[in-house]
N, C-alpha and C positions, 0 to 999 in steps of 0.2 A: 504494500500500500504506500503510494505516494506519503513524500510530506505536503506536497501541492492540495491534495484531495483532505488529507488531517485538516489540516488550516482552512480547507474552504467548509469542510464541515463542522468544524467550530464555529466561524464565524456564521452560518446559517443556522446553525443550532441558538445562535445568542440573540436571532432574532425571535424564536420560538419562547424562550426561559420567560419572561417576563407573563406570559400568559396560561405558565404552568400551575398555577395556584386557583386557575379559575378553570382549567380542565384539568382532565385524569389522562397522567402519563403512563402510558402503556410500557414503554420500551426507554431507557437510558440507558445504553453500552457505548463503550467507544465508536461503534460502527452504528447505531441506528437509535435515533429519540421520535418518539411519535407519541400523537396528545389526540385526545376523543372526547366528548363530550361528556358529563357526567350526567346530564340526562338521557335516559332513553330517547333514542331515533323516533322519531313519527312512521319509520317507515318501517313493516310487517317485514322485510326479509332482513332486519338486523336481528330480530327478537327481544325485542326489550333491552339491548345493549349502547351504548354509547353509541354514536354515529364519529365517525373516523373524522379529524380536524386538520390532520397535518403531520406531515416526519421532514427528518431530514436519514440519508441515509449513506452509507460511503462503501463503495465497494473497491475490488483492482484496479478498476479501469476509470471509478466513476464516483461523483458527489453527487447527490440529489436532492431536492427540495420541491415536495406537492402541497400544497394548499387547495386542497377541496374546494373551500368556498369559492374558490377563481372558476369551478367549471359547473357550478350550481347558481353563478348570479351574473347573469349577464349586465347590470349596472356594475360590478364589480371588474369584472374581465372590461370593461370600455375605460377603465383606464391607468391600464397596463404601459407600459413604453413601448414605441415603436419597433426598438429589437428587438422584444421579447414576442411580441404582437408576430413578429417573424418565424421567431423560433416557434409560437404556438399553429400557424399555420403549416410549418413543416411535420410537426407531431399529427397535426390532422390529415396530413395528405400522407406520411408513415400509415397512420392503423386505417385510410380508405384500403391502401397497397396490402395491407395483411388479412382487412376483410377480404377483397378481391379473391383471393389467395385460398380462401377458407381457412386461415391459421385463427382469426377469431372468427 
């Protein structure tokens, strides 16, 4: 594992910490922090469990960072930065190409 990938995931993780006292932390290792709701989901395929809020996570190759809310709120995702807004347009034309594909 990178030091590059360490460092990028600490500094995404330290955006997450601040909001851990008001969700339930699933997961804190050196390689993945993830925070879920402490209320049950509204939604019948969680089953009464927390709804998933956000990780950071760090693999070989790779640093990562999801926030849920960005693909559940469209006033939220419109104001995104314009690179990012890029990079989310290449993620959506990825999984049309592995629909396609029948991989999902």
């Amino acid at each position: 594992m990178s030091a590059d990938f360490e460092s990028a995931f600490k500094a995404l993780k330290a955006i997450y910490t601040p909001y851990a006292d008001r969700l339930l932390v699933k997961a804190d290792t050196p390689t993945n922090y993830a925070l879920y709701s402490r209320v049950p989901s509204p939604f019948p395929q969680h089953k009464g469990h927390g709804m998933y809020f956000g990780s950071v996570q760090i693999g070989n190759a790779y640093a990562s960072f999801h926030l849920m809310p960005l693909y559940m709120n469209a006033a939220l995702t419109a104001t995104i930065s314009p690179a990012l807004k890029k990079l989310s347009r290449l993620a959506n034309a990825g999984f049309d190409m592995f629909q396609k594909k029948g991989w999902i």
